[in-house]
Structures are given as C-alpha cells and as structure tokens.
TIVO-881753 format. One line per field, with one value per residue (C-alpha): residue in one letter; z, x, y. Coordinates in nm, 4 decimals, always signed. Layout:
# residues N
rest = c(a	...);
pz = c(Z	...);
px = c(X	...);
py = c(Y	...);
This chain:
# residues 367
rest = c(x	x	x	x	x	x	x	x	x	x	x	x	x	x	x	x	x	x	x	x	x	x	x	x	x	x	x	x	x	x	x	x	x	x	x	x	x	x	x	x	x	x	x	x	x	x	x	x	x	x	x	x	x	x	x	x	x	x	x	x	x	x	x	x	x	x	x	x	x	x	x	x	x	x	x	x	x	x	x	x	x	x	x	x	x	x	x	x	x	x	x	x	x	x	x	x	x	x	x	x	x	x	x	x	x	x	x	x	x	x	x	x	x	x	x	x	x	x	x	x	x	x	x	x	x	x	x	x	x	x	x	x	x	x	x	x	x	x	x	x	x	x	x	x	x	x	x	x	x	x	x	x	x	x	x	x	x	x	x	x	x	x	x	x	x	x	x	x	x	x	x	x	x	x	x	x	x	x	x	x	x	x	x	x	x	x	x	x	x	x	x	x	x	x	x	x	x	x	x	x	x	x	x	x	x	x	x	x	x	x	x	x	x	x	x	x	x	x	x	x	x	x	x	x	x	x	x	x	x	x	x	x	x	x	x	x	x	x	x	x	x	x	x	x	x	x	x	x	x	x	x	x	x	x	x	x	x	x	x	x	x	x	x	x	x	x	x	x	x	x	x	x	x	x	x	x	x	x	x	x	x	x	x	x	x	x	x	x	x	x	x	x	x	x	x	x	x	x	x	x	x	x	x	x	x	x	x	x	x	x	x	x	x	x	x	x	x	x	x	x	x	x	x	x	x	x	x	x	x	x	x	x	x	x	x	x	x	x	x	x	x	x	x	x	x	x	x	x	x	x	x	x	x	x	x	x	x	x	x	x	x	x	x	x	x	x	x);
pz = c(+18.0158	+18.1187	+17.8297	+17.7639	+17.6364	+17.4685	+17.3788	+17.0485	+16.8857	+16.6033	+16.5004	+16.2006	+16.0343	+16.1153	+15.9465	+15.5739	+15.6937	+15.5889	+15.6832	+15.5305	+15.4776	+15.6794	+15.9280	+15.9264	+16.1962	+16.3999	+16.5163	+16.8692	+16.9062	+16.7989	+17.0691	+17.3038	+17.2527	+17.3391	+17.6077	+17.7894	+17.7576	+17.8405	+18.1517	+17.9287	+17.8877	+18.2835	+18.1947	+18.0279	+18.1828	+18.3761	+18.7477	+18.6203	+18.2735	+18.2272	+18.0574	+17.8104	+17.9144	+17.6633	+17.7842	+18.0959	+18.4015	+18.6417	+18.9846	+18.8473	+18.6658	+18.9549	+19.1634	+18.9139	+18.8568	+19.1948	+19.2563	+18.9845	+19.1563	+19.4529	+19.3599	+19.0755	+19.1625	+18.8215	+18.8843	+18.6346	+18.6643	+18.4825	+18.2755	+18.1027	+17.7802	+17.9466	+18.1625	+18.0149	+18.1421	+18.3790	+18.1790	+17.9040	+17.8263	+17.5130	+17.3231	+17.2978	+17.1743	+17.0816	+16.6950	+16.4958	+16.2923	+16.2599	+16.4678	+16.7826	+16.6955	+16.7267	+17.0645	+17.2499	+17.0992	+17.2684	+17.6186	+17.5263	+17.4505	+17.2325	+16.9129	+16.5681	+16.2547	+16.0282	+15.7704	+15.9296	+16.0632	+15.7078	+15.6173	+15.9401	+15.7543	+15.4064	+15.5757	+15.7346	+15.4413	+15.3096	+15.0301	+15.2569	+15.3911	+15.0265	+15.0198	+15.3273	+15.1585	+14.8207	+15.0048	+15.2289	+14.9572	+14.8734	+15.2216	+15.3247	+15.1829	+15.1936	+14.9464	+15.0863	+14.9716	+14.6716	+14.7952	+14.8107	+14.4995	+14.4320	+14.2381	+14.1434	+14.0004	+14.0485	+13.7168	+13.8549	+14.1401	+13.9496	+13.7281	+14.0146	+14.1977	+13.8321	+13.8316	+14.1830	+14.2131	+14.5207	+14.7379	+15.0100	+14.9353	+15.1890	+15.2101	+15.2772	+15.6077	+15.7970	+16.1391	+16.3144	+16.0290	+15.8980	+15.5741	+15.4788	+15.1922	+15.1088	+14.8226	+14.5031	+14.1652	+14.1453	+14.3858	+14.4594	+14.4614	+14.8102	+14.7868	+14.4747	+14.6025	+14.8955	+14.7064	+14.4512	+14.7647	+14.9329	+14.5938	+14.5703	+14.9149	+14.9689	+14.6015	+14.5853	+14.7358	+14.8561	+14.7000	+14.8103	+14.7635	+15.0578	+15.2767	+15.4098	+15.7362	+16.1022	+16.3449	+16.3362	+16.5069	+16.4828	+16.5792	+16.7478	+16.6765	+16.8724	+16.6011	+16.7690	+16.5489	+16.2294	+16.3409	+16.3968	+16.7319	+16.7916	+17.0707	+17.0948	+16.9580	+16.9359	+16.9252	+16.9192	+16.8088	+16.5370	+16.5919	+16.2594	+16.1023	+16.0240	+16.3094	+16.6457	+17.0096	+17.2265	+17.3155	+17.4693	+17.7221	+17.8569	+17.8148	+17.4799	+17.5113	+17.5771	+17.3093	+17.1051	+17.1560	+17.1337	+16.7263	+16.6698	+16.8097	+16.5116	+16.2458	+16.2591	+16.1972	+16.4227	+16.2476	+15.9839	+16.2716	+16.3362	+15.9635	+15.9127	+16.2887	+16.1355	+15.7806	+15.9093	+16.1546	+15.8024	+15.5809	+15.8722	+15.9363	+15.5208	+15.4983	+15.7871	+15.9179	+16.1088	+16.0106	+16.2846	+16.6398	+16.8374	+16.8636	+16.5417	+16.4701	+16.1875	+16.1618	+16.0370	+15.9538	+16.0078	+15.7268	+15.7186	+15.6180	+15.8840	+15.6307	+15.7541	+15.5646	+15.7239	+15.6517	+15.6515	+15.8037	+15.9348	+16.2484	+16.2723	+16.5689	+17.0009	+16.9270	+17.1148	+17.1194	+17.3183	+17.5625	+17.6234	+17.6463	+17.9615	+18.0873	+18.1014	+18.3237	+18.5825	+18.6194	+18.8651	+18.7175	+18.8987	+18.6668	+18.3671	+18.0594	+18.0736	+17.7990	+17.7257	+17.5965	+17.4021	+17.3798	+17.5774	+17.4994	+17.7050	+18.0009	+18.2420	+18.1800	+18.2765	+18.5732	+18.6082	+18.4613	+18.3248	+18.3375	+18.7029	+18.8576	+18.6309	+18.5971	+18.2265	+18.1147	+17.7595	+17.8525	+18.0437	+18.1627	+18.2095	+18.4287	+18.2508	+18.4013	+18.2223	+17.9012);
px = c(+1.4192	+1.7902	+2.0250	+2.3199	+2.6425	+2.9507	+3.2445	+3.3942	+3.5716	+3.6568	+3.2897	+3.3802	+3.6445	+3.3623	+3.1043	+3.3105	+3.3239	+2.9590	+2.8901	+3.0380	+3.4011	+3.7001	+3.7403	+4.0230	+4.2628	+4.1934	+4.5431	+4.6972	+4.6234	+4.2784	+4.1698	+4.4135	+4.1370	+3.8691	+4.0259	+4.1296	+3.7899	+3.5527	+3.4661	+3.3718	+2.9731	+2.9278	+2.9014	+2.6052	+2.5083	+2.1873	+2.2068	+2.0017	+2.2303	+2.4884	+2.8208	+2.9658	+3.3576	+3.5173	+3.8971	+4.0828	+4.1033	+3.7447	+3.9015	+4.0878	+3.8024	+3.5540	+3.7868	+3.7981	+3.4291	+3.3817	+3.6269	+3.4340	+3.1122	+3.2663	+3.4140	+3.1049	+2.8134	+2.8665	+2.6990	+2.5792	+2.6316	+2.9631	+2.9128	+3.1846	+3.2170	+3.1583	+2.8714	+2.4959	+2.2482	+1.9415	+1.6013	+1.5424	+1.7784	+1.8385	+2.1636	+2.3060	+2.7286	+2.8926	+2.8097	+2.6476	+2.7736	+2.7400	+3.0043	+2.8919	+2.4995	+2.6686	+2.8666	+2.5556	+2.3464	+2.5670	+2.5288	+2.1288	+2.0814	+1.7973	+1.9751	+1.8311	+1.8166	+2.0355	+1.8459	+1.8100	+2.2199	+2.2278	+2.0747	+2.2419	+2.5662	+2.4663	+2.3869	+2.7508	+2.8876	+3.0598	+2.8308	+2.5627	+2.7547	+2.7623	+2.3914	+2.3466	+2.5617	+2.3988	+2.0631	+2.1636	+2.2651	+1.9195	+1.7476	+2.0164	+2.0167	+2.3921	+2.6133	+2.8019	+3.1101	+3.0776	+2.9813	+3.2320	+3.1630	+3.2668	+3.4988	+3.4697	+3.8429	+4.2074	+4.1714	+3.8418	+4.0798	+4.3329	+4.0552	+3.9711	+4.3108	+4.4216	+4.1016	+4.1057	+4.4626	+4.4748	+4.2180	+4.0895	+4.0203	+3.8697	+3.7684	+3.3528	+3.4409	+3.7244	+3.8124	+3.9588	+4.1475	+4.2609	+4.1942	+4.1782	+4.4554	+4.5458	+4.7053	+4.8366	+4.7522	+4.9979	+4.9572	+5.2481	+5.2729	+5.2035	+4.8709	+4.8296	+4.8094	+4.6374	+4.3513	+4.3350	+4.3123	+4.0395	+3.8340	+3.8958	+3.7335	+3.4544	+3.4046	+3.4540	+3.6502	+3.4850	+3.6795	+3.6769	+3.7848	+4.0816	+3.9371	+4.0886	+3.9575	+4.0056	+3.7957	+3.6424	+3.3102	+3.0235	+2.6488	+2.4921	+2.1780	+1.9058	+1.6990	+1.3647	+1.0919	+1.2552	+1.3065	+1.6196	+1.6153	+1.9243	+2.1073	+2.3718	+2.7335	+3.0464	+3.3676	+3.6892	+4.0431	+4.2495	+4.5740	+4.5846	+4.5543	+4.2418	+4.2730	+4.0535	+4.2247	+3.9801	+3.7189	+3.5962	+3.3738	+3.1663	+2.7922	+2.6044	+2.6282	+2.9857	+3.0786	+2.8714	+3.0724	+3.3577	+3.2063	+3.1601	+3.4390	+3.5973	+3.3808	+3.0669	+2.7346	+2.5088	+2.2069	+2.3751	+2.4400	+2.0534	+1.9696	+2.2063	+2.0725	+1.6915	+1.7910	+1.9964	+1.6724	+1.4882	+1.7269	+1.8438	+1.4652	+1.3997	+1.7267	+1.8020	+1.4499	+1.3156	+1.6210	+1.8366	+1.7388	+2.0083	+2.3320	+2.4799	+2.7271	+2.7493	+3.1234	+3.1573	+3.4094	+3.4432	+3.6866	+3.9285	+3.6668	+3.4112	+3.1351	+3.0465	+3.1093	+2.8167	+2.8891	+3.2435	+3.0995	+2.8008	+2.8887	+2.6200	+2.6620	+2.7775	+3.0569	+3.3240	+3.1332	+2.8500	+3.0792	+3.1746	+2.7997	+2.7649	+3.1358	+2.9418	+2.6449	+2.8495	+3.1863	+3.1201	+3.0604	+3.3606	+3.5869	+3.3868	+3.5475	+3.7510	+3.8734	+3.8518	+4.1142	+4.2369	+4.5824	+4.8470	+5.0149	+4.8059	+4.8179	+5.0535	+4.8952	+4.5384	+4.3666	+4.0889	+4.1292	+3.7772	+3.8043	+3.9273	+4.2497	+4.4982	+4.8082	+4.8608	+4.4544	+4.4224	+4.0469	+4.1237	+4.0050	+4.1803	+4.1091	+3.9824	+4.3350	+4.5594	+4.3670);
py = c(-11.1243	-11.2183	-11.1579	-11.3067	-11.1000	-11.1669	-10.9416	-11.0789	-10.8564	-11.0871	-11.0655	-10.7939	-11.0264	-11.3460	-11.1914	-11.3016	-11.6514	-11.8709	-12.1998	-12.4918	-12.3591	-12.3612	-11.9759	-11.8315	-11.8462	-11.5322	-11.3944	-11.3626	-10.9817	-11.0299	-11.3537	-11.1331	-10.8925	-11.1010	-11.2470	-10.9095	-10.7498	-11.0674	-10.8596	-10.5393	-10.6084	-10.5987	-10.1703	-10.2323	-10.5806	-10.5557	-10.7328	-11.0488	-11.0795	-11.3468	-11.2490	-11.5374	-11.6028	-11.7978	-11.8003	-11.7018	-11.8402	-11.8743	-11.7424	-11.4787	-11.3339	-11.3639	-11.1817	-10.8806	-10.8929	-10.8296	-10.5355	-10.3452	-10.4540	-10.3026	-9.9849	-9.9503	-10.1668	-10.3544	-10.6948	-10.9793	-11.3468	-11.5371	-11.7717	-12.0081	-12.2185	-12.5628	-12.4368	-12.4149	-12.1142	-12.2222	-12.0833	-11.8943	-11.5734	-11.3911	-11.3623	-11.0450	-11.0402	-10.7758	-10.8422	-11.1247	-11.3014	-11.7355	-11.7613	-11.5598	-11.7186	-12.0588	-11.9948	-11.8347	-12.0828	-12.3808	-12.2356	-12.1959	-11.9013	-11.8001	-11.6393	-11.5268	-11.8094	-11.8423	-11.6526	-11.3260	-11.3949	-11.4001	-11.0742	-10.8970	-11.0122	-10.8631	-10.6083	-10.5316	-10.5181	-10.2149	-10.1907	-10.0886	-9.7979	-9.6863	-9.6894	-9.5091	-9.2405	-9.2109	-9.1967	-8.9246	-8.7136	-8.6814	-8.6257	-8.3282	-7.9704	-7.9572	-8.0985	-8.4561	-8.6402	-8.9039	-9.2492	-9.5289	-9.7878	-10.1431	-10.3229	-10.6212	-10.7282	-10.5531	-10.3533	-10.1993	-10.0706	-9.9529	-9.7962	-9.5979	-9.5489	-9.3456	-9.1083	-9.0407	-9.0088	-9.2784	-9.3471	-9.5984	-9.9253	-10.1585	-10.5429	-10.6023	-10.7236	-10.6441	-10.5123	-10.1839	-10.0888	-10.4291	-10.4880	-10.1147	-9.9777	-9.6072	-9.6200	-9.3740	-9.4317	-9.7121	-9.9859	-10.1592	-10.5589	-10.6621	-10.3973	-10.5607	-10.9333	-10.8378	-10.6981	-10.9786	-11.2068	-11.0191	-10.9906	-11.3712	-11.4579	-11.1693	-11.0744	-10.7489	-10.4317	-10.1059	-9.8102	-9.4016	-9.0894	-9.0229	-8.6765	-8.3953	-8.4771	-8.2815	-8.5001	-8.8713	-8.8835	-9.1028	-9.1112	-9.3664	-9.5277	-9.8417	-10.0473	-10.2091	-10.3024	-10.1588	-9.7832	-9.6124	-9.4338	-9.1702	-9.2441	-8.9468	-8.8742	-9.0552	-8.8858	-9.0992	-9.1225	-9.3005	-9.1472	-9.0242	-9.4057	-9.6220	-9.8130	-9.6881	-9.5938	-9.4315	-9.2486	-8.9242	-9.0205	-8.6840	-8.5527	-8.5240	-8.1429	-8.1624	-8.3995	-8.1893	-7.8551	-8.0473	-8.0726	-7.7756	-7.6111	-7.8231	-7.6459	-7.8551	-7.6675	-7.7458	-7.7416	-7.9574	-8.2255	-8.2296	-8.2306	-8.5888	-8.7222	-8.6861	-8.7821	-9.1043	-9.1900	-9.1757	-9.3542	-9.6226	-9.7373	-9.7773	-10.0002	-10.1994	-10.2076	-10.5342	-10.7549	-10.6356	-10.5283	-10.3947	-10.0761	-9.9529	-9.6613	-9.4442	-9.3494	-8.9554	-8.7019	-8.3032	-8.1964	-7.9156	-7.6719	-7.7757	-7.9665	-8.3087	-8.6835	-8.8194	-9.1821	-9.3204	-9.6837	-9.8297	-10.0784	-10.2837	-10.4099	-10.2760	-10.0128	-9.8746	-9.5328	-9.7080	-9.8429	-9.4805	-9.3641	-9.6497	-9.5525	-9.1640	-9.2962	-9.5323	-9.3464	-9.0368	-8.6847	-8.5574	-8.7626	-8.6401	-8.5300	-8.8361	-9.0678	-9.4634	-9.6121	-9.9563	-10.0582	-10.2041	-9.8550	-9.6915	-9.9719	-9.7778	-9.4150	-9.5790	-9.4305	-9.7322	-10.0391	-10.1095	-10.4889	-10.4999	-10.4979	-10.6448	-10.3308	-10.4778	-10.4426	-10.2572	-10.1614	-9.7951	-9.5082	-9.1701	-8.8793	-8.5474	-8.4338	-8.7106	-8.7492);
C-alpha cells in the first residue's frame, strides 16, 4: 500500500498543543526546517510513495527530486498542499501528533483517530522516558542512573535543583534541545519564568540528575503489532549542548566499535537491546506502529545511561541507517549533517542541488 510521508519537524513542540486551543506560532528556524528538508523522506520513500510538500516552490523542487533520482535512483511521487492523492495510501510523517494527522488527513490520507493520536501523544511525553528507565533498572544486571521525575510547580524544581546540586530540567514536549534547562541549585529569573510558563501550559517539568557523559548514542527500534523489533545503533553528535548536529552514518559493526572503543561493554549493549525489546513491547505496545529512538549515554567511566529520551516517532538516526544503504560503500564511514553551519563543508546535498541546503553529507575524508 502507497504511503504517504511528511517531514515536520515541528511535530515534537505540536505534540503539547490539543484540539480546541490556539498553536503556537512555530518560529522561522523551525518552518525553515521543514521547508529545507521536504525532500528528506524520498531516502526512505518507496517508488510508489507520495511525499507531502507543504511550502516551496513546485518547479524548483521537481528539479531537485530528480537530480537525486539521477545520481541515486531516489524516486516517489510529489505531492503539494492544494493537490489531493488518487486512491487509498497510508499516512506516514515524520511524527504524530494532531497537527501532522490533520494535514495528511486533508490530502486523504488514511491517518490514525484521534484517540490513539491521543495516546501516541501521552505517550511522547517525558514522563514515559522515566518509566522506561525505572523499568530497565529491574530487567539489567548492572546498576543504571536514577530516573528523571516530575514536578509539578517551581518549588518542586527548586526542591530538586538544591539536593542534586543542579540538574536538567526539561518541558514534556519540546524539540532538539528547546525547552531543555541546566541549571545550579539557584535558578535564576528568566529560568525561573520559563519554567513557571512551561508548568503552566504542559503541567509539569521532567527533572534529572546532569551526567558525566563521553558519547551520545541511541538505539533504534520498529513497533508492528505491539512488539519492539531492534533495528541497530545510532551514534550522533550534540556538540557538547542538548541540541543534535549529525550523525555517523557507517555499518552496525562499525558504529558498534565506534562504542566500545568509548568504554561500552559489549555484552552490556546486548543486555539493554533485549531488555528495551522487553520493556518497549509492555509499554508502548499496539498504540503506536512505526520508528522510535531510545537516546543513550556512555559516561566517563564507560557504564551506559540507557535511556536519556524516547523519540517516538522517524529520527535523525534512521535517516542515517537509509543514508548507509543508498550512499555507495566507498563513501562509507561518512557523516550526516544539519545546519546551515555545515552548508559549505557538505560533500552531497541530500535534498538536491541547492549550495545553501542544511541536509548534508560528508565524505569519510572530511568528516
């Protein structure tokens, strides 16, 4: 069955909005976003898929769909905002949220109801992550860091922020690093009224211990019928922040050296891949169908944080696994990057042939 996909990269900030109020206004870097990498999906796009183009303009984009069709056989069939699909296909965006179910469902495509967008959504939030956490630390022989809790109000925070001596504290919902506070033990007044805004309009804040961490890595997992199949590693970079700028894009036994070589234990890694297959399936289980990554952590002594985040939803890390299928061997280690930083130091442009495209790829050379 044809699917239809959608890059929106907004989806993590939509998933606090609910029907019946007002969304926020997503900022310029954000629909930037969505707007540079509308062409993304065609490295996972099957031929007989339609990709969802919400802004940009129609020529321009068929000409760069077909230079990567060219140079990579990528093929699937545009679709824009004003058009509407011919038969039945099957929504597929980047994440869900009521938002990305409504603009799929415009076009006609087949998308879930709102009750199980609903769960999917109380299911992204941070709380869940938490979970995931606490019921790791009973599946794994090895001990794990303390789970993340919630606060419910600005003294809770500060509650924590004195034990702790600082921490992380991070909104339900939020995207890419937005939304996420280190802090001491004394916030000041901007952290302050950020916080008390964010516990105003999602209810709560997520807070946790800050780590002594070497490497950010993440594994990937498919949901289909309510189990959790492992899909393979995910390392990436955050250039030292909260905020994500690339990934490593070579084989699973590469990737997993590359772990390893950091301090990892390996038979730790496949003690939290078989433990998160266990724990994934029990949580999440028939409400969602579809990618999720569970972000991770090698600290300084090499023992694993096996669940910073859950992404429920595509993840930059699975772009890279589709990157490592389509992009020749010979180019292999390589690295994807996002960021108009990395623009001019890009040796393929992943979205075609626009010089100023944040979606790159470099050489195993230049990474």
């Amino acid at each position: 069955m044809p699917r239809v996909l959608l890059f929106n990269p907004e989806n993590d900030v939509r998933l606090a909005e609910v029907p019946g109020r007002t969304p926020r206004k997503l900022t310029e870097n954000v629909r930037a976003l969505g707007r540079d990498g509308a062409l993304l999906p065609l490295w996972w796009a099957d031929e007989n898929d339609y990709i969802l183009i919400r802004e940009g303009n129609k020529e321009t984009l068929e000409q760069h769909a077909m230079e990567l069709y060219a140079e990579f056989g990528l093929k699937a069939n545009l679709v824009f905002s004003n058009d509407a699909i011919a038969g039945y296909a099957t929504g597929m965006p980047w994440g869900w949220s009521y938002d990305s179910a409504k603009t799929l469902s415009a076009i006609g495509a087949v998308c879930p109801a709102q009750q199980q967008i609903e769960k999917i959504r109380q299911l992204s939030h941070r709380r869940t992550a938490s979970e995931i956490a606490s019921r790791l630390a009973g599946h794994l022989p090895f001990k794990i860091p303390q789970p993340a809790i919630e606060c419910l109000s600005m003294a809770d925070v500060t509650s924590f922020l004195n034990k702790h001596n600082g921490g992380y504290i991070k909104a339900p919902w939020s995207s890419s690093g937005r939304g996420v506070f280190k802090l001491s033990n004394k916030p000041d007044c901007y952290a302050t009224a950020s916080l008390e805004s964010i516990i105003k309009r999602q209810g709560s804040v997520m807070c946790e211990s800050a780590l002594n961490g070497k490497l950010d890595f993440a594994m990937l997992f498919y949901i289909s019928n309510g189990i959790a199949g492992y899909k393979g590693l995910s390392v990436f970079d955050t250039n030292g922040g909260t905020a994500y700028a690339g990934n490593i894009v070579a084989s699973e036994q590469a990737l997993e050296h590359i772990l390893i070589n950091n301090g990892a234990d390996k038979l730790q890694l496949r003690q939290t891949q078989e433990a998160l297959q266990t724990v994934l399936s029990d949580i999440i289980g028939s409400d969602y169908t579809g990618w999720l990554g569970i972000d991770m952590m090698i600290l300084s002594d090499g023992s694993i944080a096996p669940c910073i985040e859950l992404n429920l939803r595509m993840t930059m890390g699975v772009v890279a696994k589709y990157l490592a299928r389509r992009i020749p061997s010979k180019f292999l280690p390589g690295k994807y990057t996002v960021g108009r930083s990395n623009a001019a130091t890009k040796d393929i442009s992943l979205t075609g042939s626009d010089a100023h495209a944040v979606f790159g790829f470099k050489f195993g050379k230049n990474c």
